[in-house]
C-alpha positions as CSV (number, residue, x, y, z in Angstrom):
1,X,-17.8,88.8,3.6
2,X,-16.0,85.4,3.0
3,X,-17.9,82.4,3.8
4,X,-16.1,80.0,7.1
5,X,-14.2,77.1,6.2
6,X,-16.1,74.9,8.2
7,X,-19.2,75.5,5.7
8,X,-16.9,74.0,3.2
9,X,-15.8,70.9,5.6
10,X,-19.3,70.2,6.4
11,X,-20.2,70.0,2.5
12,X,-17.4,67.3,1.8
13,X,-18.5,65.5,4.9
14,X,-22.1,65.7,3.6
15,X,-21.1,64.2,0.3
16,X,-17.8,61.5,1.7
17,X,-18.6,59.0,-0.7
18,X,-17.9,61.4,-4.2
19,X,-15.4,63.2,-2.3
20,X,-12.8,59.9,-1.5
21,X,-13.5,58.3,-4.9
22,X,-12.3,62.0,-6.1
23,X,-9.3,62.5,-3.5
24,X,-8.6,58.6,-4.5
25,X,-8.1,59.8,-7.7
26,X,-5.6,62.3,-7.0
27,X,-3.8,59.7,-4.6
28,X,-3.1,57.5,-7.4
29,X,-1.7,60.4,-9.3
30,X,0.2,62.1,-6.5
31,X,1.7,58.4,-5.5
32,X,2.9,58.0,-8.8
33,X,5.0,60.6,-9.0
34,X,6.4,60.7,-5.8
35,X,7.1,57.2,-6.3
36,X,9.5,58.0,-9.5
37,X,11.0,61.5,-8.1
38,X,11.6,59.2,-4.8
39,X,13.3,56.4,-7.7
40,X,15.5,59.4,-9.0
41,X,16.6,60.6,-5.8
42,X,18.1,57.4,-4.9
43,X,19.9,56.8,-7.6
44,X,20.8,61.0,-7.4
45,X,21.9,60.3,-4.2
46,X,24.0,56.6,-4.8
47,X,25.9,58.0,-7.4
48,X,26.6,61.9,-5.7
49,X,27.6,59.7,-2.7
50,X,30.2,57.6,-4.5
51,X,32.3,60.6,-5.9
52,X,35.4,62.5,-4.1
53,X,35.2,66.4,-5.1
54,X,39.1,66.2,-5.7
55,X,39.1,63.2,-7.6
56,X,39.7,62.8,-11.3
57,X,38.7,59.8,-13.7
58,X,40.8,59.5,-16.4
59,X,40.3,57.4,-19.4
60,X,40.6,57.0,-23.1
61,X,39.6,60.2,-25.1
62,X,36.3,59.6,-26.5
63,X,35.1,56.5,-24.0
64,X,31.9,57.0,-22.6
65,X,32.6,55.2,-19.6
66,X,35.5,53.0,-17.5
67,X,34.3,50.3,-19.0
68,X,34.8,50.8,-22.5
69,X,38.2,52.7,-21.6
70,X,41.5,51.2,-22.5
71,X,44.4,52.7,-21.0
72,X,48.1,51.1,-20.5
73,X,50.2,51.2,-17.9
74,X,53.0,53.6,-19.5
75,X,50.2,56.3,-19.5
76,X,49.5,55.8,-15.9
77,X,53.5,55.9,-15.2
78,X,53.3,59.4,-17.0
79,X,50.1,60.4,-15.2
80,X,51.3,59.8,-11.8
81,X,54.3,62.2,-12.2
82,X,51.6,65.2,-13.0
83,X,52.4,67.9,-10.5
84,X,49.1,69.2,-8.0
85,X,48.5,65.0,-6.7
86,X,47.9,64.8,-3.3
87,X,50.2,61.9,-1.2
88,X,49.0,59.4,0.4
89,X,50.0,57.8,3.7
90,X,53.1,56.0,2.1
91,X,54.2,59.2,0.6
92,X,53.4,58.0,-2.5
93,X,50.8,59.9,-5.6
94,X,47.0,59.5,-4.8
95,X,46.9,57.4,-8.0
96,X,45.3,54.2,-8.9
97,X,45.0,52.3,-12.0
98,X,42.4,50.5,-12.3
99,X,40.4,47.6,-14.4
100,X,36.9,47.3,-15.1
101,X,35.2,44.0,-16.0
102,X,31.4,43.1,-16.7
103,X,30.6,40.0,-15.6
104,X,27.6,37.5,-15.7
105,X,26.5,35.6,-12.6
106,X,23.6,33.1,-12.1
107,X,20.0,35.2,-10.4
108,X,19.1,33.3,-8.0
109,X,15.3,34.1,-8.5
110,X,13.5,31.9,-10.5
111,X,12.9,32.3,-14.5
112,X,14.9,35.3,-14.8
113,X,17.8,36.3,-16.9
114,X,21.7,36.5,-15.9
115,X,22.5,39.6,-13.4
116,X,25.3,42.0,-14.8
117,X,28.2,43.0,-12.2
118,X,31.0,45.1,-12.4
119,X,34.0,43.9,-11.1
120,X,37.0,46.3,-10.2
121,X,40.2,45.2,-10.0
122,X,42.6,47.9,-8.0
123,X,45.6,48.3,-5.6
124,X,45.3,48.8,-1.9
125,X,45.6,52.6,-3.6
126,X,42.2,52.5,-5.3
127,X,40.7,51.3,-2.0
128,X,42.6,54.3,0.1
129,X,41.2,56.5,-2.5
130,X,37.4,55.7,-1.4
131,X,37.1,57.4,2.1
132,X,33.4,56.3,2.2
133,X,34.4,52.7,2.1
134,X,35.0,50.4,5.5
135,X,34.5,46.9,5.7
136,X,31.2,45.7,7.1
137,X,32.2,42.3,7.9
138,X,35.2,40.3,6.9
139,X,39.0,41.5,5.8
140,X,40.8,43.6,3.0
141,X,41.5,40.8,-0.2
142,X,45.4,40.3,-0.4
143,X,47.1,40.7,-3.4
144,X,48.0,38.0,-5.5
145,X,44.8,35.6,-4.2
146,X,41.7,35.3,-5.5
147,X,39.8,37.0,-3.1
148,X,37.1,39.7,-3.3
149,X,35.3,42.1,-1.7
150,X,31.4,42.4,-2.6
151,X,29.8,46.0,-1.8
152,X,26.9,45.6,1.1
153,X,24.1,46.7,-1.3
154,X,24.6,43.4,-3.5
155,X,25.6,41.3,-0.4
156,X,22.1,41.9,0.6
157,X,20.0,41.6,-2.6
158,X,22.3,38.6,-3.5
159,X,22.8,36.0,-0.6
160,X,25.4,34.0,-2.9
161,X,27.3,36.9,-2.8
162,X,27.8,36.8,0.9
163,X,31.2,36.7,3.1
164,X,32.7,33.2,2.5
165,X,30.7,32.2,-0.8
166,X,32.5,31.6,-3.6
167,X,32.1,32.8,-7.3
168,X,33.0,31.7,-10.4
169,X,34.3,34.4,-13.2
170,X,37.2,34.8,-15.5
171,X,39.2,31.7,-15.3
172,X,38.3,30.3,-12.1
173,X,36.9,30.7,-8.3
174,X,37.0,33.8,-6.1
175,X,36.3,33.7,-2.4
176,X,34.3,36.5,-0.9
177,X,36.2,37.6,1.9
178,X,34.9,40.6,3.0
179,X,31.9,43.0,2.8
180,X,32.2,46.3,2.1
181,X,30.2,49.5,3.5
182,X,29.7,52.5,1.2
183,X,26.1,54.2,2.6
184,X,24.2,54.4,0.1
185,X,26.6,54.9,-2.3
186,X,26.9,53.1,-5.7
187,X,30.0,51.2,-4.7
188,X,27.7,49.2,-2.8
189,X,27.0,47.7,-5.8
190,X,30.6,46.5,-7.6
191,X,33.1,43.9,-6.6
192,X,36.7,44.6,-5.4
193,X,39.2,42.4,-6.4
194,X,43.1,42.3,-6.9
195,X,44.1,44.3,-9.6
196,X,46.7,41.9,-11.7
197,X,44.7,38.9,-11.3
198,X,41.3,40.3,-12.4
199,X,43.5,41.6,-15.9
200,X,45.8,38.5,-16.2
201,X,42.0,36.5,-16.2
202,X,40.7,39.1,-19.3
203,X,43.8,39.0,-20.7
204,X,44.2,42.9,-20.1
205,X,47.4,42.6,-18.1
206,X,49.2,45.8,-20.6
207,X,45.8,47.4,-21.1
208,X,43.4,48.6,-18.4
209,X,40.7,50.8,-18.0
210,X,40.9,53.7,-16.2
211,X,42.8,55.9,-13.6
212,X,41.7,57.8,-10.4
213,X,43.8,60.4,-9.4
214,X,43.1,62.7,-6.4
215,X,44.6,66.3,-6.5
216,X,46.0,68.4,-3.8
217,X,43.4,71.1,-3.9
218,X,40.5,72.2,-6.1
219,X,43.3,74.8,-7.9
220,X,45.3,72.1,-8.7
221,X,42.5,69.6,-9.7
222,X,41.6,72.0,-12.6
223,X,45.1,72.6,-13.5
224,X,46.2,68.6,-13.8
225,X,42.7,68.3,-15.4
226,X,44.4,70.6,-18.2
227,X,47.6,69.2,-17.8
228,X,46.7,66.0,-18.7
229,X,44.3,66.1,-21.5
230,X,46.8,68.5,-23.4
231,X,49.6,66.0,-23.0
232,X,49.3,64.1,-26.2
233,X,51.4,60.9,-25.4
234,X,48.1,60.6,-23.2
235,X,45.4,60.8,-25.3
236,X,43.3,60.9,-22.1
237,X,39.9,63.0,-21.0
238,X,39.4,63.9,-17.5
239,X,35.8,64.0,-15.4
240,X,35.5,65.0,-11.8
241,X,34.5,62.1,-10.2
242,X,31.3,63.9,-8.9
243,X,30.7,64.5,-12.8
244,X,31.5,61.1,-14.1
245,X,28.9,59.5,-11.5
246,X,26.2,62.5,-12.4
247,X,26.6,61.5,-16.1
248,X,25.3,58.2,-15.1
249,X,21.8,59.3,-14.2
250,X,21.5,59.5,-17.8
251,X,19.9,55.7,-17.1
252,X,17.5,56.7,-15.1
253,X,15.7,58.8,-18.0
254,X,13.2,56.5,-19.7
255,X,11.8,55.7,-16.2
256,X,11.6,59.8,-15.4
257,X,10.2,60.6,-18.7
258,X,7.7,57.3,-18.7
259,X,6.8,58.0,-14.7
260,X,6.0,61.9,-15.5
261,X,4.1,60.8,-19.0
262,X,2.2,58.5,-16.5
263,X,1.4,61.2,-14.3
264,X,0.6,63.9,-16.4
265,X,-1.8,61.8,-17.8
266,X,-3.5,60.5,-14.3
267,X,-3.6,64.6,-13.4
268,X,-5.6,65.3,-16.6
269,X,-8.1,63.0,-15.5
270,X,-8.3,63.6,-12.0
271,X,-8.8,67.1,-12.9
272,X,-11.7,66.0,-14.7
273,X,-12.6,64.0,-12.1
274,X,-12.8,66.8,-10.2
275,X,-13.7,69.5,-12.5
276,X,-17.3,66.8,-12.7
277,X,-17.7,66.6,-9.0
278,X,-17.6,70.2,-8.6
279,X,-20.0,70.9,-11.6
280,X,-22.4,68.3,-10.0
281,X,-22.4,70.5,-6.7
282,X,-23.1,73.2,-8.4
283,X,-25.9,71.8,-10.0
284,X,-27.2,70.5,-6.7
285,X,-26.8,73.5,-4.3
286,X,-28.3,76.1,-6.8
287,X,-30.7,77.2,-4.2
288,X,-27.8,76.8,-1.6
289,X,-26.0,79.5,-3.7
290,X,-28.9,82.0,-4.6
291,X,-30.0,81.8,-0.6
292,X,-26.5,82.6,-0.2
293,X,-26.2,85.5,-2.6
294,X,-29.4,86.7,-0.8
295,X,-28.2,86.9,2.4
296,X,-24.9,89.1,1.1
297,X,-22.2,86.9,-0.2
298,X,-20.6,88.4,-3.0
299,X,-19.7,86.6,-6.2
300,X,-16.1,86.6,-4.8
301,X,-17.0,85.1,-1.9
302,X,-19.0,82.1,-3.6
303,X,-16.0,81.7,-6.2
304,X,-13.6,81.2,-3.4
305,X,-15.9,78.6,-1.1
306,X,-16.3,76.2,-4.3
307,X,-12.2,76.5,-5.2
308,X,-11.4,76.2,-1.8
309,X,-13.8,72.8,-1.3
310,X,-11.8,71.3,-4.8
311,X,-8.8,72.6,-2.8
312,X,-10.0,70.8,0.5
313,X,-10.2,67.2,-2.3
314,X,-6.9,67.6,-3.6
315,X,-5.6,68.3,-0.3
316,X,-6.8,65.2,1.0
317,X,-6.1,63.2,-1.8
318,X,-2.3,64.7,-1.7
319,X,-1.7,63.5,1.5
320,X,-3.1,60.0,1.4
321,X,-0.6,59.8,-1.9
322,X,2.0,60.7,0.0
323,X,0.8,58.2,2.5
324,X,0.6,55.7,-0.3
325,X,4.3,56.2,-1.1
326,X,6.2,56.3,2.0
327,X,6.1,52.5,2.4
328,X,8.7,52.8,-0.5
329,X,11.7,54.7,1.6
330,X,14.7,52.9,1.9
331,X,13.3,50.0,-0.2
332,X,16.0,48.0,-2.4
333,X,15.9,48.5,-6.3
334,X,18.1,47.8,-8.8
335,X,18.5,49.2,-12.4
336,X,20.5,48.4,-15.1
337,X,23.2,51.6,-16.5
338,X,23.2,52.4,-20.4
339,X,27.0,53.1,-19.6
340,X,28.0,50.2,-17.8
341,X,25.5,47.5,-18.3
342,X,25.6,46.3,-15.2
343,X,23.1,46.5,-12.3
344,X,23.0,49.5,-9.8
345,X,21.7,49.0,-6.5
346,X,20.0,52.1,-4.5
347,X,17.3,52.6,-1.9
348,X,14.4,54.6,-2.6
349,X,14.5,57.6,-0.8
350,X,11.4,59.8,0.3
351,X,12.5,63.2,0.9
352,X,10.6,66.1,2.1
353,X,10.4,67.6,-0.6
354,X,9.5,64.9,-2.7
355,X,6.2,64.9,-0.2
356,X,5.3,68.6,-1.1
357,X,5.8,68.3,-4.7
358,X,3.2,65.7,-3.9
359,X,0.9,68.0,-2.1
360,X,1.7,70.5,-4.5
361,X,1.4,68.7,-7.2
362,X,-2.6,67.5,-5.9
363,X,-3.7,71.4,-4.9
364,X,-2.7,72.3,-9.1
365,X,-5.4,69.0,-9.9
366,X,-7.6,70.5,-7.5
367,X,-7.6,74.1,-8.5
368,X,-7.5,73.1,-12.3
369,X,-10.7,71.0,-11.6
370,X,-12.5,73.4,-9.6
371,X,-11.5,76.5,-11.5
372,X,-14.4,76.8,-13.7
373,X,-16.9,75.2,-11.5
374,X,-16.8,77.7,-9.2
375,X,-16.6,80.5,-12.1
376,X,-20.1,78.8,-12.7
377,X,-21.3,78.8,-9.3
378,X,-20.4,82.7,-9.1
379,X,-21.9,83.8,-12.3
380,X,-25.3,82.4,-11.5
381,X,-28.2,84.9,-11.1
382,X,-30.0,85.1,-7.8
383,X,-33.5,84.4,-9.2
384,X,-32.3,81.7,-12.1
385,X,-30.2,80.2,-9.2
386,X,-33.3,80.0,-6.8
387,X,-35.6,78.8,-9.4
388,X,-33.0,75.7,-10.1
389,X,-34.0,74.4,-6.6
């Protein structure tokens, strides 16, 4: 005969005071880790949103990113002739070359260092090739001005960024002229300006960075993928887009590793916390377990009540983690890519099933912790338990 759950509920409600510092505990830990799967998942989610599934990067064999690719424009004559590219409205190949600059601007908060930018300098092409992109607010650049467009993302975590402020980089003053809308997305977080202008400032007028090139079909995408890193006039490798952006979670790692190092060790000692609450329970309702045994409860039965009352903590403590943790959904962040070294913008999202690995996360603490305690309560004799009272 298994003992009713409200027996349990009325002996955590006996003892509140132990059991919220305990289920406090396991808040902390649970909010923790939700709060650093919820970090991931943003930045998961801003870089899967910014890739095309038929879209290519190409850059120089052996560069780890656009950035540090140099590509001239003969190759991207050669690439553009490839068979398998889609057309675009014009009639013309889905192909844009493409130059990528790091840039230093002034932070506007107070005391801290420089924040890093990327800057993109493309066709009317490159933008075409985005489908997630539409303007927000303001108008498309024109070619041959200095005029940009600053993704939404860093519009709004950056008010000197905003539609009609100007910026100063390469060799003089750009004019924000439009703001650009890419979800969540990490285009958000880049600058669009004209192609020719951004190079002729670096000096990279001959030699660029990358190319984007989106093919007809997904048979064709791995066949032009082939085609062009065996041409060797190019000297090229191709990513999916999707894959190029996934490699890029790669700076998200010290914060994963350091967040689950944090929370692994919180568990262990919320488990203990736990595994000591239950033990003093025991201790105190020795009678309450031989009068129990007495009147017919089996062994079983006791083991289960205890597990399930560390159970009933965790629970509770679960849920006011994930409590704790949804105040961070949608909230701005910013982090700093080991590729790119310049600043990503994302949103912290809080996803369903970031909340149960939460809960479940708190019910492993809680059955870890009460595991042997209630192996204790079980195994205690009915006349040594009575005489404990």
């Amino acid at each position: 005969m298994a003992l009713p759950i409200a027996y349990n509920v009325r002996n955590l409600l006996v003892r509140k005071t132990t059991t919220m510092m305990t289920a406090l505990g396991i808040a902390l830990t649970v909010a923790v880790l939700a709060g650093v799967l919820a970090l991931l998942q943003g930045l998961r989610t801003s870089l899967e949103m910014a890739g095309h599934p038929l879209q290519l990067v190409v850059m120089r064999r052996g560069a780890p990113s656009e950035i540090a690719s140099v590509l001239s424009r003969a190759a991207f004559q050669d690439a553009r002739l490839k068979p398998g590219i889609a057309l675009g409205r014009n009639g013309e190949p889905l192909t844009s070359l493409e130059v990528i600059i790091g840039i230093n601007l002034p932070n506007p908060s107070p005391g801290k260092a420089e924040i890093n930018i990327t800057v993109r300098g493309l066709t009317a092409t490159g933008f075409e090739l985005r489908d997630n992109i539409s303007l927000a607010s303001g108008r498309m650049f024109q070619s041959g001005l200095r005029e940009v467009l600053v993704g939404e993302a860093l519009a709004g975590r950056y008010p000197e960024l905003g539609l009609g402020r100007r910026i100063r980089f390469g060799r003089g003053e750009w004019t924000v002229v439009g703001i650009m809308q890419a979800g969540h997305a990490a285009t958000s977080s880049e600058i669009f300006a004209d192609l020719n202008l951004v190079a002729a400032d670096y000096y990279r007028s001959e030699v660029l960075s990358s190319i984007r090139i989106r093919a007809a079909d997904p048979a064709a995408m791995e066949a032009l993928r082939l085609d062009l890193e065996h041409d060797r006039r190019l000297n090229v490798t191709c990513q999916s887009e999707k894959g190029y952006y996934d490699s890029q979670t790669v700076s998200a790692a010290p914060i994963k590793y350091l967040g689950i190092f944090i929370s692994v060790v919180l568990a262990i000692g919320s488990s203990f916390a736990a595994m000591n609450t239950m033990y003093t329970v025991v201790a105190r309702r020795a009678a309450e377990i031989g009068t129990l045994r007495v009147l017919g409860f089996s062994r079983a039965a006791i083991l289960t009540s205890f597990l399930l009352e560390s159970l009933l903590i965790s629970g509770v403590g679960g849920a006011l983690g994930c409590l704790l943790v949804l105040p961070l959904h949608d909230l701005n962040a910013g982090l700093t890519s080991v590729l790119t070294f310049s600043e990503m913008i994302f949103d912290f999202r809080i996803t369903p099933a970031i909340l149960g690995a939460g809960l479940g996360f708190a019910l492993v603490i809680g059955g870890l912790g009460g595991l042997f305690p209630a192996r204790h309560a079980a195994s205690k004799q009915i006349v040594a338990a009575l005489r404990e009272a």
